[in-house]
KEKE-3310 file (N, C-alpha, C; in steps of 0.2 Angstrom, whole numbers, plus 5000, padded with zeros to 4 digits):
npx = (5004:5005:5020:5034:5046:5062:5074:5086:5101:5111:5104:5091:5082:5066:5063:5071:5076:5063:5058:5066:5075:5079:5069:5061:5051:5041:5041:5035:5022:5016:5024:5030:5043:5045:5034:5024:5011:4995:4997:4998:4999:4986:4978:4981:4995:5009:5019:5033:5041:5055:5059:5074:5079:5065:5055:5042:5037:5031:5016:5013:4999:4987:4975:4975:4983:5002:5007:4996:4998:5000:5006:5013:5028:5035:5032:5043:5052:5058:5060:5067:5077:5084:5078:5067:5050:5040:5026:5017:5000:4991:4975:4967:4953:4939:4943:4941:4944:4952:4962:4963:4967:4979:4996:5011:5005:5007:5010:5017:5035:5033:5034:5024:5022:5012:5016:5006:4994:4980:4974:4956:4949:4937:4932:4943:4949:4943:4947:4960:4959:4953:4965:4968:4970:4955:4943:4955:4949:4942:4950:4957:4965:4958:4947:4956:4968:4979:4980:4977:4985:4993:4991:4993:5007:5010:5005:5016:5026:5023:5023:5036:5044:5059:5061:5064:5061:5045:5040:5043:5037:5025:5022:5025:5015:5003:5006:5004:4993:4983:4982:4983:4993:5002:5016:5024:5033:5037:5045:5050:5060:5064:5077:5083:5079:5067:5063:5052:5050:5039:5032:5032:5041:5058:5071:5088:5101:5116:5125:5134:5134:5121:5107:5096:5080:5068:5053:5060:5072:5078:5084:5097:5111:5124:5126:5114:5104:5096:5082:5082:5064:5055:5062:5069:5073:5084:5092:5104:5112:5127:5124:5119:5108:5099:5089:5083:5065:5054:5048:5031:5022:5034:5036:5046:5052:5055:5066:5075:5089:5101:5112:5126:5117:5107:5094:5091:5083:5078)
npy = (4994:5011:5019:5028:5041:5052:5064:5071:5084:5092:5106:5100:5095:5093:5084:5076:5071:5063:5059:5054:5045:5028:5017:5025:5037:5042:5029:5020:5022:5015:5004:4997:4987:4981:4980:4973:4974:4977:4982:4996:5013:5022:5031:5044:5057:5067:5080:5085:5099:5110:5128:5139:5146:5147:5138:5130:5119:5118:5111:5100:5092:5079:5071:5063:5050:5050:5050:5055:5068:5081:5094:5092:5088:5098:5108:5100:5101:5111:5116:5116:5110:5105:5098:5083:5077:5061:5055:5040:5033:5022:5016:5014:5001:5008:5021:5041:5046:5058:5075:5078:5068:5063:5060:5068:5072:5086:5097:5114:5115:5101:5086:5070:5054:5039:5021:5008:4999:5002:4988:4983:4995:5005:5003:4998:5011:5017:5013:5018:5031:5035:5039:5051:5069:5078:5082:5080:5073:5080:5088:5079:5080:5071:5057:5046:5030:5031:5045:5047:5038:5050:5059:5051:5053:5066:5071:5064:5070:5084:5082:5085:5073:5065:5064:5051:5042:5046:5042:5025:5024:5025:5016:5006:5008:5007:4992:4986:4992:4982:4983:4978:4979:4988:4999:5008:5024:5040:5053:5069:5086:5092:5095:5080:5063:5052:5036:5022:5003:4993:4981:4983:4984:4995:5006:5012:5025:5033:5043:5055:5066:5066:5060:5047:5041:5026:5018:5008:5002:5017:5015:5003:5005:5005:5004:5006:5000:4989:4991:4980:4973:4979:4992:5004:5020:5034:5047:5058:5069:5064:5052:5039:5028:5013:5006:4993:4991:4996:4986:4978:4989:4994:5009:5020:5035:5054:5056:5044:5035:5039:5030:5031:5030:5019:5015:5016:5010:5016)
npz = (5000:4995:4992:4996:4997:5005:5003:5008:5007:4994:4986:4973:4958:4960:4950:4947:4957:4958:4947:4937:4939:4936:4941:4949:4961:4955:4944:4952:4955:4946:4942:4953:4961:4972:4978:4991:4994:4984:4968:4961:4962:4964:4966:4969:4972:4981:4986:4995:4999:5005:5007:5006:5019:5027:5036:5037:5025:5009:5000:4986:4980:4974:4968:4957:4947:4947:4935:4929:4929:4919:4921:4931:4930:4922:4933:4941:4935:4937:4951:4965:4979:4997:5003:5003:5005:4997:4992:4983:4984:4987:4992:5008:5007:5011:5016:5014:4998:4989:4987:5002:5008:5004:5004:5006:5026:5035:5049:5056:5054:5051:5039:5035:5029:5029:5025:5022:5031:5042:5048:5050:5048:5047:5061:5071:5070:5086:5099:5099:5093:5107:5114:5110:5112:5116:5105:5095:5084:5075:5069:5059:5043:5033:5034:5034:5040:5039:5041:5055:5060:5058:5068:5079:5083:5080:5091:5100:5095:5099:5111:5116:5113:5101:5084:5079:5090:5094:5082:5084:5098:5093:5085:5096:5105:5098:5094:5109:5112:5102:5090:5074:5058:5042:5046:5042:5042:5038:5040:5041:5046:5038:5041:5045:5045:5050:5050:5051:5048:5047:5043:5030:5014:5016:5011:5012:5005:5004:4997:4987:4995:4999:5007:5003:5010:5006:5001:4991:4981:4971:4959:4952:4957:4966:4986:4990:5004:5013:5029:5039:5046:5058:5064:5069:5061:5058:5050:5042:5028:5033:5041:5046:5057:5062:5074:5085:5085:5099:5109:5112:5124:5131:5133:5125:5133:5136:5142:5137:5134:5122:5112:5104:5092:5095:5102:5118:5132:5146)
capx = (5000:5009:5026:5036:5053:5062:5080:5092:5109:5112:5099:5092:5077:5061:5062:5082:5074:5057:5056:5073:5078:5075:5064:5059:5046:5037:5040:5034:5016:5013:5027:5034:5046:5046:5030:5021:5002:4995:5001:4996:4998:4984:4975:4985:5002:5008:5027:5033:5048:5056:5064:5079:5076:5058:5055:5040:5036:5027:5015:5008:4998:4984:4970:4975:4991:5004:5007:4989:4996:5001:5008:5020:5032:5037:5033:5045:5059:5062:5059:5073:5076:5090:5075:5058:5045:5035:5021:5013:4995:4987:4969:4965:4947:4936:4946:4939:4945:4951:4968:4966:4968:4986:5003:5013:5004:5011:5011:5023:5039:5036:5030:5024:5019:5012:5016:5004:4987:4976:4968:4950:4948:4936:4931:4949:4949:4939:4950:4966:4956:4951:4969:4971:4966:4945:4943:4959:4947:4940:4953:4961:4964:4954:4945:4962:4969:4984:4979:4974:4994:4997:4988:4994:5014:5011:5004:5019:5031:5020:5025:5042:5049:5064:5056:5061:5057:5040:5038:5045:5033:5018:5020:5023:5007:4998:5005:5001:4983:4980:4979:4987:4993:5010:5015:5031:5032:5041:5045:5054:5059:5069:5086:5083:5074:5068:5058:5051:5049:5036:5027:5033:5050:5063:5079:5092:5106:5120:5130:5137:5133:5116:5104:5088:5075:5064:5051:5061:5077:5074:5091:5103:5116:5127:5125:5108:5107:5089:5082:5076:5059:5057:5067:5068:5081:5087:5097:5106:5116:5131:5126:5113:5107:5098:5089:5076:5059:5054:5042:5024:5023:5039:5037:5050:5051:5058:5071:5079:5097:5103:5121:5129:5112:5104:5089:5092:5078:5081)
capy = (5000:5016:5019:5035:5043:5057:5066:5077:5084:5097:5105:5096:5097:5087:5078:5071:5066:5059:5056:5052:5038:5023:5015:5031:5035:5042:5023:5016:5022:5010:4996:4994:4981:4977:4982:4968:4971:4981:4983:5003:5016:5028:5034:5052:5058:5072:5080:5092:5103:5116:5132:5141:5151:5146:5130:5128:5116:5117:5106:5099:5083:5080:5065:5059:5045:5054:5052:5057:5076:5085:5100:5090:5086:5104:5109:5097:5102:5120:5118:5112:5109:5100:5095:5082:5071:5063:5050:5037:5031:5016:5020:5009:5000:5012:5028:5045:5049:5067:5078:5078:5062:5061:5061:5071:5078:5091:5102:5117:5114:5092:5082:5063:5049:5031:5018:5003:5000:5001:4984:4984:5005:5012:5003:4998:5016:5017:5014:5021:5040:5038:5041:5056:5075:5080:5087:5078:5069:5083:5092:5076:5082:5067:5052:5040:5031:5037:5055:5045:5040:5056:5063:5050:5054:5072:5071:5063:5078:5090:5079:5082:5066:5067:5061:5045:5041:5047:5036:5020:5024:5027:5008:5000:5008:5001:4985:4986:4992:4977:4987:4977:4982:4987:5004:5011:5030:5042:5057:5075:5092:5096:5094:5075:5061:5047:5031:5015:4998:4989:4978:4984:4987:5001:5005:5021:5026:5038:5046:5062:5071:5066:5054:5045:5037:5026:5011:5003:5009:5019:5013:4998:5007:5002:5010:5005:4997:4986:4992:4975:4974:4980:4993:5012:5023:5041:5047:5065:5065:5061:5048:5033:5026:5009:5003:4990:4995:4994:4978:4983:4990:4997:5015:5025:5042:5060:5054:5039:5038:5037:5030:5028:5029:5016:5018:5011:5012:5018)
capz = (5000:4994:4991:4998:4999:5006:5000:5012:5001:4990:4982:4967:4957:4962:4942:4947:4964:4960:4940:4934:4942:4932:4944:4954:4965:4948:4941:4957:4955:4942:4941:4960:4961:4979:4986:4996:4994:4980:4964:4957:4966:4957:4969:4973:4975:4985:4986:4999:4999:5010:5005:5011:5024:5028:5042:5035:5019:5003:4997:4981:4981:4969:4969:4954:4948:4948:4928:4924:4930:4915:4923:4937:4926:4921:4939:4945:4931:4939:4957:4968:4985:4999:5007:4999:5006:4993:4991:4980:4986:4987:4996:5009:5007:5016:5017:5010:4992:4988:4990:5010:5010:5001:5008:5016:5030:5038:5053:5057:5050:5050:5035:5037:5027:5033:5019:5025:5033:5050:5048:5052:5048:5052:5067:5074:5073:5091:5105:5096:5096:5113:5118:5109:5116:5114:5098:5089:5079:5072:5066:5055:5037:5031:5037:5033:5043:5038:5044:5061:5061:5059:5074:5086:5081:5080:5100:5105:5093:5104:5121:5116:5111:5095:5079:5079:5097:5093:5077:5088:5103:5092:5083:5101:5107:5093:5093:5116:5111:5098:5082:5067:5052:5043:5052:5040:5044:5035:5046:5041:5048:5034:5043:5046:5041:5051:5048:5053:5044:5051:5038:5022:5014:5017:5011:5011:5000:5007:4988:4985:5003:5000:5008:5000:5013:5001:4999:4987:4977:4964:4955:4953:4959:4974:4992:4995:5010:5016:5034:5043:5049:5065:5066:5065:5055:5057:5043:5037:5023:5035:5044:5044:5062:5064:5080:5084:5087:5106:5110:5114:5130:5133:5131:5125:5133:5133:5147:5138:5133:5113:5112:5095:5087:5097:5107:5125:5136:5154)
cpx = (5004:5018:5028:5042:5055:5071:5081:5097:5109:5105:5099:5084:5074:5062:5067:5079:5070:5054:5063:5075:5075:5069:5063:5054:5039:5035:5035:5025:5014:5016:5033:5039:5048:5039:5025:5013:5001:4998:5002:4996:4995:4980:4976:4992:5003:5018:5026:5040:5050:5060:5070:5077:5067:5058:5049:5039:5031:5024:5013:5005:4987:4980:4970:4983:4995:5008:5003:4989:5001:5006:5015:5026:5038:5037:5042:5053:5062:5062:5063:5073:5083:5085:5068:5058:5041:5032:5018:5007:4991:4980:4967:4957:4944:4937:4943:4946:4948:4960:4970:4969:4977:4993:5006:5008:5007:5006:5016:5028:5041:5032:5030:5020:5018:5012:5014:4996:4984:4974:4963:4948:4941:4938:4939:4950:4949:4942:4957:4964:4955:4958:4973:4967:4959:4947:4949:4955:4944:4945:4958:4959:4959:4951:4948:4963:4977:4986:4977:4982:4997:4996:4991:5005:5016:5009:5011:5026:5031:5025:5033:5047:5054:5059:5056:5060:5049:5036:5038:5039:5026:5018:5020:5017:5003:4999:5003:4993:4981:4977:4986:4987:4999:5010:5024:5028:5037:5041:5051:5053:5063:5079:5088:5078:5074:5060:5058:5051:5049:5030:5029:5041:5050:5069:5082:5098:5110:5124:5130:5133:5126:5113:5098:5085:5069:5060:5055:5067:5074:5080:5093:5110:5119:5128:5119:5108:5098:5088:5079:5070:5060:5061:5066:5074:5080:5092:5097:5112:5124:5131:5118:5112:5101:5096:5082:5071:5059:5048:5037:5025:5029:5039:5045:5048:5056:5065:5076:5084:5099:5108:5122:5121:5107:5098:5089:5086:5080:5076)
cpy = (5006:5014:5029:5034:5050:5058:5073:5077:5092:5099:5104:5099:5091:5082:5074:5069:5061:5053:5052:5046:5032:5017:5019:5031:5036:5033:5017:5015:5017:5004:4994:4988:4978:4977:4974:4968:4977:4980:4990:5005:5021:5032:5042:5053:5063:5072:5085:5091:5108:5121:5137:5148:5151:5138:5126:5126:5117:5111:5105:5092:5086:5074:5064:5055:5051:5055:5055:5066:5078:5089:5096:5089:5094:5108:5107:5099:5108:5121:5112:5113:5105:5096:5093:5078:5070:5054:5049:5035:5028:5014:5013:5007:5006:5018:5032:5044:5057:5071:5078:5072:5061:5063:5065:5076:5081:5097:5106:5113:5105:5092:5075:5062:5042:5025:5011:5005:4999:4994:4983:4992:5004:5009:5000:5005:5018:5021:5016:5031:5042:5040:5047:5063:5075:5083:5085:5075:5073:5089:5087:5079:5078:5059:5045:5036:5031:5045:5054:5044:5045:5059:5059:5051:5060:5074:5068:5068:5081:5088:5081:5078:5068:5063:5054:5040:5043:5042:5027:5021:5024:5018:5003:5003:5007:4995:4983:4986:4986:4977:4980:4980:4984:4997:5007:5017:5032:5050:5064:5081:5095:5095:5087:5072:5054:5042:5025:5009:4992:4987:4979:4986:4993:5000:5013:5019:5031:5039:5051:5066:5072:5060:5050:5039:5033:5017:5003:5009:5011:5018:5006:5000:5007:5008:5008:5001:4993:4987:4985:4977:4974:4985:5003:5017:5032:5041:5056:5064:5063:5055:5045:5031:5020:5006:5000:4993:4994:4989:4982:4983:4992:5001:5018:5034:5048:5057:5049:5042:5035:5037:5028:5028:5025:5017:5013:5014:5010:5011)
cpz = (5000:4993:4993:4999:5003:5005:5004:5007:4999:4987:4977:4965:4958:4955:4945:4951:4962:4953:4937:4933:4939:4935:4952:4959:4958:4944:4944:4958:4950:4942:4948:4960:4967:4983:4985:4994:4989:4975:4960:4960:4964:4962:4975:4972:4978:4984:4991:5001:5005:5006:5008:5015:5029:5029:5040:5027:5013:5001:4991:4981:4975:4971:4962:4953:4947:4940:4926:4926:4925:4916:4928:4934:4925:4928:4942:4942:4935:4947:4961:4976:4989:5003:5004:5001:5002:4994:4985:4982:4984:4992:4998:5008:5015:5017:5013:5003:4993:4990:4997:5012:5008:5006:5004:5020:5032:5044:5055:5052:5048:5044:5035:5032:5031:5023:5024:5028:5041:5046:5051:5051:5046:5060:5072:5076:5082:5096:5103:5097:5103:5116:5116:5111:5113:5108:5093:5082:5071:5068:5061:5046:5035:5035:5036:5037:5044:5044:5051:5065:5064:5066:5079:5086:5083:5088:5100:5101:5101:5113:5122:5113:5105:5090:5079:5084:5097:5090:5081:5092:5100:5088:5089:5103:5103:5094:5103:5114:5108:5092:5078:5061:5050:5044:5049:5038:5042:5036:5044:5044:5044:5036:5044:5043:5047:5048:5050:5047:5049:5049:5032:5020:5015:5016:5010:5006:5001:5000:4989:4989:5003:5003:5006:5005:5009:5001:4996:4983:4972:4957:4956:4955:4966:4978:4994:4998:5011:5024:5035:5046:5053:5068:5065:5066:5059:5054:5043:5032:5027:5040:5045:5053:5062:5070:5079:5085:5095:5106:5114:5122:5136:5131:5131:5127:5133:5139:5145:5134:5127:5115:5106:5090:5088:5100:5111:5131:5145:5160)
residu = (UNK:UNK:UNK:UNK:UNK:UNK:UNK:UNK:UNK:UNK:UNK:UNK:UNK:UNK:UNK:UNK:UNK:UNK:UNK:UNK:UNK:UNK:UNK:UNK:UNK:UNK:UNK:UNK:UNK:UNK:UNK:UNK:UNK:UNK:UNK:UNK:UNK:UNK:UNK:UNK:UNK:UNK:UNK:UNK:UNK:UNK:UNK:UNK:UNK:UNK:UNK:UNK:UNK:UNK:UNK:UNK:UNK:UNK:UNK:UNK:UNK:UNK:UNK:UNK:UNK:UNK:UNK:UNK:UNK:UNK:UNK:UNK:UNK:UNK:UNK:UNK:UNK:UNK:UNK:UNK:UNK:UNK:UNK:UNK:UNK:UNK:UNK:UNK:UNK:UNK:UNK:UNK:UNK:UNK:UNK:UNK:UNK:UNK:UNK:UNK:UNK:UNK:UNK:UNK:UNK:UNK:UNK:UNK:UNK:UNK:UNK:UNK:UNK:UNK:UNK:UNK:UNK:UNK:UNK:UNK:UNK:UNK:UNK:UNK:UNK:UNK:UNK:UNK:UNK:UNK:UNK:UNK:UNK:UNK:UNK:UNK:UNK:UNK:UNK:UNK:UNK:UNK:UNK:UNK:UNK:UNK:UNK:UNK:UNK:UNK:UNK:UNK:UNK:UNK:UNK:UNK:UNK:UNK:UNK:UNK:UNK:UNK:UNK:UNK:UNK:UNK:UNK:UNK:UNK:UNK:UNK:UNK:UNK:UNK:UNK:UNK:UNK:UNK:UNK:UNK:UNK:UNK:UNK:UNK:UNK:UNK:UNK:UNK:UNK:UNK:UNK:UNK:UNK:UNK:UNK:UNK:UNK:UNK:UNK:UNK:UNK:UNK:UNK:UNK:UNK:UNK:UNK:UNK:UNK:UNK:UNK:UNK:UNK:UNK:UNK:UNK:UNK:UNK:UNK:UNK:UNK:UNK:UNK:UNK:UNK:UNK:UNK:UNK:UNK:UNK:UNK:UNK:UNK:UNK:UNK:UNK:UNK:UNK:UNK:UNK:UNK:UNK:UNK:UNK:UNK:UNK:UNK:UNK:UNK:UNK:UNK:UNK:UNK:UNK:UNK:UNK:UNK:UNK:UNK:UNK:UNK:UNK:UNK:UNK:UNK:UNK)
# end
């Protein structure tokens, strides 16, 4: 379900990031060569970029495939960036339709996608909302559950947490609750990038003082590296971090202690 990447480095133009590459994110909305469930990803796409000087991000995202847009192509040739998150969309049964729906959400200076599914959505939703503040529910972009990810991640930013301590505590509190589903999450603030891989592939790619966080490679080209399930990444273009996820019921919180890029729980 979906396909997403995201690219810290020099600036580049979104076409070299997202079209270019001979099995791109562009190529990925129709002939994926690794993804697990699903075969199309026609159902939306979405990019979001940062500009210099300005914390907060640009978006574009569309509700249609992300070939069937005309205009992107020539957009994408002239507008560059050191910092993109972008999405393919694979619409789970059930979820609204429509541009709110598409990835990357974003709040203040973050942009997030979820690649994978709530299984049971709606109603798995339920007891997952109830632990989020009054009125979260009403302020989701769309009725995804995606945009439900987002909301319970973006509560634990707020709390503090670092990103990828948020992403990690936000999959063991689903799997403690008894939500299933695959739960890879793709997390920037422009300067970093973290991500999970938890149910669906991930791989990175560190080259030329840049880094690419990404579903699946968009090249044959050496450097890409496969993240195990179970595991979640922080990545800038100089340095890659892998640590396992933390097992349901072992919260990570604002207190614990990162050594070498691990995550050790106090």
């Amino acid at each position: 379900m979906c396909r997403h990447l995201a690219y810290l480095g020099p600036p580049a133009s979104l076409r070299s990031v997202l079209i270019d590459p001979p099995h791109g994110l562009y190529r990925q909305a129709w002939a994926p060569r690794r993804q697990r469930h699903g075969t199309v990803n026609a159902d939306g796409f979405g990019v979001g970029w940062y500009a210099p000087d300005d914390p907060d991000p640009a978006r574009y995202r569309r509700a249609v495939p992300i070939w069937g847009d005309e205009s992107f192509a020539d957009v994408a040739r002239v507008t560059s960036s050191g910092a993109v998150l972008a999405a393919v969309r694979c619409a789970t049964t059930g979820t609204d339709p429509g541009i709110a729906a598409v990835a990357p959400y974003a709040s203040g200076r973050w942009l997030f996608s979820h690649n994978g599914v709530l299984d049971g959505w709606p109603e798995a939703a339920a007891g997952l909302a109830a632990a989020l503040p009054a009125g979260s529910l009403l302020g989701l972009e769309a009725r995804v559950d995606s945009a439900l990810l987002w909301a319970l991640v973006r509560q634990r930013l707020e709390l503090g947490l670092g990103a990828a301590d948020a992403l990690a505590d936000t999959v063991a509190a689903l799997r403690a609750a008894g939500a299933n589903g695959r739960f890879n999450f793709l997390l920037t603030d422009g300067q970093m990038i973290a991500a999970t891989a938890a149910g669906d592939t991930l791989s990175y790619c560190r080259r030329d003082d840049a880094v690419l966080v990404a579903s699946e490679p968009g090249d044959d080209e050496p450097g890409w590296a496969e993240v195990p399930d179970g595991s979640v990444l922080t990545a800038t273009p100089q340095q890659v971090s892998v640590a396992p996820l933390a097992e349901p019921g072992i919260p990570v919180s604002p207190d614990q202690n990162t050594e070498d890029g691990r995550i050790t729980i106090r």
